[in-house]
C-alpha positions in Angstrom: 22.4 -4.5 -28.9 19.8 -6.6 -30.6 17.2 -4.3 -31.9 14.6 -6.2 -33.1 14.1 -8.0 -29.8 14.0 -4.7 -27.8 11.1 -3.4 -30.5 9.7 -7.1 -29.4 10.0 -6.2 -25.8 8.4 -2.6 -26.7 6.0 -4.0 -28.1 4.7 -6.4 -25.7 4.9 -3.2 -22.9 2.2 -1.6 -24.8 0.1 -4.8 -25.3 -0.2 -4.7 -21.3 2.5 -6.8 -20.7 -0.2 -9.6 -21.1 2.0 -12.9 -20.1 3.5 -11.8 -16.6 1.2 -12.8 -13.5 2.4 -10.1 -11.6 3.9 -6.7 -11.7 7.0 -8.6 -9.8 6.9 -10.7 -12.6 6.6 -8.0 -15.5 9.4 -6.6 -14.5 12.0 -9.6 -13.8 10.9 -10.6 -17.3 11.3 -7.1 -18.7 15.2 -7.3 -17.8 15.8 -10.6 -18.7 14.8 -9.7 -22.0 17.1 -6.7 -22.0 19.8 -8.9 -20.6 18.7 -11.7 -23.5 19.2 -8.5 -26.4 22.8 -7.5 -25.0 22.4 -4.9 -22.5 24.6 -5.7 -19.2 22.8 -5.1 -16.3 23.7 -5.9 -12.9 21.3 -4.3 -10.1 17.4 -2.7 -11.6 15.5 -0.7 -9.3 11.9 1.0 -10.0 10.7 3.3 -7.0 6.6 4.0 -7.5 5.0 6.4 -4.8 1.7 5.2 -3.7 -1.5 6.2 -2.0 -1.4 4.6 0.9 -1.5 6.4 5.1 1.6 4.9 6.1 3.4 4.2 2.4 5.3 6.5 0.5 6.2 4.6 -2.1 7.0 0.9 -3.4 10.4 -0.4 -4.8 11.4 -3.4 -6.6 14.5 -4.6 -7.1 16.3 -7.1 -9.7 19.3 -9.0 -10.1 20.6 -11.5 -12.3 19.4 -15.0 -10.9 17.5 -13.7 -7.5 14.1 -13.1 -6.9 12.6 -9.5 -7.4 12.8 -7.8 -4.0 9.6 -5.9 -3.1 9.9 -3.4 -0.5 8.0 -0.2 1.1 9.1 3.2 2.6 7.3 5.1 4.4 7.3 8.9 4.6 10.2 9.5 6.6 12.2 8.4 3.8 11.6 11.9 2.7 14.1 13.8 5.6 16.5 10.6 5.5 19.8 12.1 4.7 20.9 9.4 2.1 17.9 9.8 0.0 18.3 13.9 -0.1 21.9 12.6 -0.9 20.5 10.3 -3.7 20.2 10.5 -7.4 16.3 9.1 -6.8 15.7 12.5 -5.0 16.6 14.5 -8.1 14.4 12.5 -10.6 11.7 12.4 -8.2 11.9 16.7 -7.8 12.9 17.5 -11.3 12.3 15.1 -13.7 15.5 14.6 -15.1 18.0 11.6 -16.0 21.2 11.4 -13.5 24.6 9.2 -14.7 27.0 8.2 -12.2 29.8 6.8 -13.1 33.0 4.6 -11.4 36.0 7.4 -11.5 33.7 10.4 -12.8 34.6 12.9 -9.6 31.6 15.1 -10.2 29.8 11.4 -9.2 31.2 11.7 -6.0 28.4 14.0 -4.9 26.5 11.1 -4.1 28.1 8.7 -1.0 26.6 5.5 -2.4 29.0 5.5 -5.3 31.4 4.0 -2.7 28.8 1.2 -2.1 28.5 0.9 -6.8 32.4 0.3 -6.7 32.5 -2.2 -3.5 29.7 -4.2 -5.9 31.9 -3.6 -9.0 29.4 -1.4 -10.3 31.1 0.9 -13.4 28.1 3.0 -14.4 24.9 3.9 -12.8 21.9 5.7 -14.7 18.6 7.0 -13.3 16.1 7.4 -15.7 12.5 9.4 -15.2 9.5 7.4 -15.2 6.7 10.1 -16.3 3.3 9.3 -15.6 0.0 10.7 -17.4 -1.4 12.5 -15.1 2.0 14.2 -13.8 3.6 12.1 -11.2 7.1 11.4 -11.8 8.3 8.5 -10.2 11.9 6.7 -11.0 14.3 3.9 -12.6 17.9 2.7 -11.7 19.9 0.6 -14.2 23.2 -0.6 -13.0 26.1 -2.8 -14.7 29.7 -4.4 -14.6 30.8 -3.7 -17.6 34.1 -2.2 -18.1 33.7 1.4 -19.3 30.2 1.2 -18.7 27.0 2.0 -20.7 27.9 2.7 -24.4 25.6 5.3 -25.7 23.9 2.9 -27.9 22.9 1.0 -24.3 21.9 3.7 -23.0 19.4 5.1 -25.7 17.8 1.7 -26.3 17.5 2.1 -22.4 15.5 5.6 -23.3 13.9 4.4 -25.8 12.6 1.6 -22.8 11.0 4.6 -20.5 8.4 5.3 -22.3 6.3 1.5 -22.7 7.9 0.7 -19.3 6.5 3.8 -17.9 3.3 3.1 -19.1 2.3 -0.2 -17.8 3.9 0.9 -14.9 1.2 3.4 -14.2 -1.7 0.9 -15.4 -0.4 -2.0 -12.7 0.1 1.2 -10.1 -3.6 2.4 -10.7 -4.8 -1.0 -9.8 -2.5 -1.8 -6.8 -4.2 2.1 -5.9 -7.2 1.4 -6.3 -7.1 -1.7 -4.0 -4.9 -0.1 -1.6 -7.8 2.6 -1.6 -10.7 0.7 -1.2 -9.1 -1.3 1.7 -8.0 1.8 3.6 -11.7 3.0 3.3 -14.4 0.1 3.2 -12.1 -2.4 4.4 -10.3 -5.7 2.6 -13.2 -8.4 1.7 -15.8 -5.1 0.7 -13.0 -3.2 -1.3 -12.5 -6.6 -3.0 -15.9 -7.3 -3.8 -16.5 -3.3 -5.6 -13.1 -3.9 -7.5 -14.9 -7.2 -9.0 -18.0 -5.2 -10.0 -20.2 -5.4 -6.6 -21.2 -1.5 -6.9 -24.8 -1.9 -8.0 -27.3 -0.2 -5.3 -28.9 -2.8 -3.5 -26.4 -5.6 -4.6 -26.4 -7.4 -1.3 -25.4 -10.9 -0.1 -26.7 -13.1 3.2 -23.6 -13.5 5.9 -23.0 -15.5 9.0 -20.7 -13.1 11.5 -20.3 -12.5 14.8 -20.8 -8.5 14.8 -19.1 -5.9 16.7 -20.3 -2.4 17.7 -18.1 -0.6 20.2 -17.7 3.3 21.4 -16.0 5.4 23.8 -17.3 6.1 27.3 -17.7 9.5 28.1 -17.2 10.9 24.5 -19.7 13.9 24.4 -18.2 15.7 27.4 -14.8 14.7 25.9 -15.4 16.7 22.9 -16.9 19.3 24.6 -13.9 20.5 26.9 -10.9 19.8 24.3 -9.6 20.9 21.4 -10.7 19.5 18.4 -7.4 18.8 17.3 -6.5 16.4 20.6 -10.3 14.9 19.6 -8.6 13.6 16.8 -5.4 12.4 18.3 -7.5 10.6 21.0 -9.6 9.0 18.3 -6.6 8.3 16.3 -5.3 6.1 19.2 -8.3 5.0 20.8 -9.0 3.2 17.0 -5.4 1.7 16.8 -6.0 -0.2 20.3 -9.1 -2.0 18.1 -8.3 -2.6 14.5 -4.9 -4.3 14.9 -7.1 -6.5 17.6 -9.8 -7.4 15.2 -7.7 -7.7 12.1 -5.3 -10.3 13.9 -8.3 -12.8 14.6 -10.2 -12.5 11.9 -12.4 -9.3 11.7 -13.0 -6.5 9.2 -13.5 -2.8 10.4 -16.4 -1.7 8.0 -16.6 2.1 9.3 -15.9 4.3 12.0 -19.0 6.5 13.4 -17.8 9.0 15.5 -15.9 7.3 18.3 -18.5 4.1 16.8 -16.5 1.4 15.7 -18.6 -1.2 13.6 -17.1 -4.4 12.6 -17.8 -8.2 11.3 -16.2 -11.5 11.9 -17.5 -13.7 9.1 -18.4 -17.1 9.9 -18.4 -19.9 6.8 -21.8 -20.7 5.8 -20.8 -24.7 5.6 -17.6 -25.5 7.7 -17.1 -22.5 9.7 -16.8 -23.2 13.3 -18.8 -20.4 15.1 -17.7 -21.4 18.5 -14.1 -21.0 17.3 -15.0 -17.8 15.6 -16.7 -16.3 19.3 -13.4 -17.7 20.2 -11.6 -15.2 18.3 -13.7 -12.4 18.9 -13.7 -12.7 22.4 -10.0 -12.1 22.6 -10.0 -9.1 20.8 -12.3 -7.9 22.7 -9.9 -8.6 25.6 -7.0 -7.6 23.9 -8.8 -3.7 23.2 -9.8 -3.3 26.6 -6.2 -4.2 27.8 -5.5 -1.7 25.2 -7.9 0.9 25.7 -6.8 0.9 29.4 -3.5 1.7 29.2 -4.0 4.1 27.0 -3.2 7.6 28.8 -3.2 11.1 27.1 -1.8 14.1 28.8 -4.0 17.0 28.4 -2.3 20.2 30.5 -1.8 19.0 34.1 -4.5 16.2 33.7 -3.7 12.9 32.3 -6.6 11.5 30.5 -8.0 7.5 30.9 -10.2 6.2 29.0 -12.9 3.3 28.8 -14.9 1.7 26.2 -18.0 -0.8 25.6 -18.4 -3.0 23.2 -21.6 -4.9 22.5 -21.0 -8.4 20.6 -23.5 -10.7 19.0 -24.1 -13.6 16.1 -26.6 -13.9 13.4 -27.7 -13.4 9.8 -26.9 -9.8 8.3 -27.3 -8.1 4.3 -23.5 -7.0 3.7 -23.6 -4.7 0.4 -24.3 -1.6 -1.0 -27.0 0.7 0.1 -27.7 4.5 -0.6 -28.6 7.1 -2.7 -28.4 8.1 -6.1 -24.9 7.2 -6.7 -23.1 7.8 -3.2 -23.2 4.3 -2.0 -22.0 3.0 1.2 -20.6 -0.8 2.0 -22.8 -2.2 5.1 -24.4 -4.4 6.7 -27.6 -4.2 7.9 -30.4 -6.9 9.8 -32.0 -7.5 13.1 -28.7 -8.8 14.5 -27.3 -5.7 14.0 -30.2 -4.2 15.6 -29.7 -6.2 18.6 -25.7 -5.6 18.7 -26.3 -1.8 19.2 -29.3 -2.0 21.0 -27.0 -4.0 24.0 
């Protein structure tokens, strides 16, 4: 094991990892650099839980030659059988290292050892990956070699956690953030207060069709059911809209009871607003198709449901407005006016 260029590899870790375009890319050049100092490894997996409604966590996986692999899980993953049957589970619950190793019997409490030796996997290690404020998320380092890790591979592997860990958490805090900020202003306003847009007042001019819909007959809805089944009508009555707007072209800015307010933005020099009222048309269709078949059994009654939606074009202020420092990402304007006036 060449120590010098694993301090170099260290030490680059901590500088922020400065050169790599991508977290993908951080971390395909992070073990070709191992693999460049003399440690072995075959498969690489890091597995980072997320904030996210539907995403538990993110993994990404290396071999030699290929591509990272970038996938998701969502929260099911958490009664699967074969992760409570995984090595992953343990880190992720208590934080400590787990070794499984080719011919080791006590390995054979996990099932995918069968899987290592069909690879020709010898020796499998998962390693802790310790954020600051708590979170422990995890690390798999695989190889071929015959006999396995020596123990000088595996501490200059240790000895890896602690700088891998840490830009880690800094690429994870921004992915978060994003991933926030999409889930709760939408994608082209959480992208604009991640560059710095968060100044009260800070507005720009936009060209959109705009869309304002609600729920007949909510009021007397709410009044004669549960609050809970509120929610779960809500909940699906939403779903039939933002996959509809989101596939043409739209972004959901909030949600205002069963109010659904939303803007399809129209390019101030080439955009094509004909083709945009295009687009915006068809969702419309598509959510009432939607909203229409949409059926909840409450009791002995089975619920339908309509909705209205108002639609309009024209000039609109998209930006923050507020007070003090709770801020909101809107739009405002007479064309707004006019959409929930109709």
């Amino acid at each position: 094991m060449n120590a010098p260029e694993l301090q170099k590899l260290i030490d680059w870790m901590i500088d922020g990892a400065r050169s790599a375009s991508s977290p993908a890319r951080m971390f395909a050049e992070t073990c070709e650099r191992l693999v460049a100092a003399g440690l072995p490894l075959w498969r690489v997996g890091v597995f980072v839980r997320t904030l996210h409604p539907d995403i538990y966590g993110r993994n990404f996986i290396w071999r030699p030659g290929a591509e990272v692999e970038i996938g998701t899980a969502d929260f099911n993953i958490l009664d699967a059988p074969e992760f409570k049957a995984s090595p992953l589970a343990i880190v992720f619950t208590e934080a400590i290292e787990v070794r499984a190793r080719i011919g080791d019997p006590e390995s054979r409490r996990f099932p995918f050892i069968e899987d290592m030796r069909a690879e020709g996997v010898t020796d499998y290690i998962a390693l802790p990956l310790p954020f600051i404020y708590g979170a422990v998320n995890a690390s798999s380092w695989t190889t071929k070699q015959p006999g396995g890790f020596t123990d000088q591979q595996l501490a200059a592997l240790r000895s890896l956690v602690p700088a891998l860990a840490r830009v880690i958490e800094i690429m994870q805090w921004r992915y978060t953030s994003s991933t926030l900020l999409d889930t709760y202003v939408g994608n082209r306003a959480g992208a604009r207060i991640l560059s710095g847009q968060i100044r009260r007042g800070h507005t720009d001019t936009m060209h959109a069709a705009i869309w304002l819909s609600d729920l007949r007959g909510f009021t007397a809805l709410s009044d004669r059911l549960p609050a809970e089944t509120v929610v779960d009508i809500l909940n699906g009555y939403f779903d039939c809209q933002v996959s509809s707007i989101r596939a043409h072209g739209g972004e959901v800015l909030k949600f205002m009871g069963d109010g659904l307010l939303a803007v399809f933005p129209i390019d101030e020099y080439v955009g094509d607003v004909r083709q945009v009222c295009g687009h915006v048309l068809e969702a419309a269709r598509e959510s009432r198709a939607s909203v229409a078949a949409m059926n909840f059994p409450v009791g002995e009654v089975v619920e339908r449901f309509r909705f209205g939606v108002a639609l309009h074009v024209g000039q609109i202020l998209y930006g923050n407005i507020g007070g003090g420092n709770r801020l909101d990402f809107t739009c405002i304007g007479p064309a707004v006016n006019l959409a929930a006036r109709l």
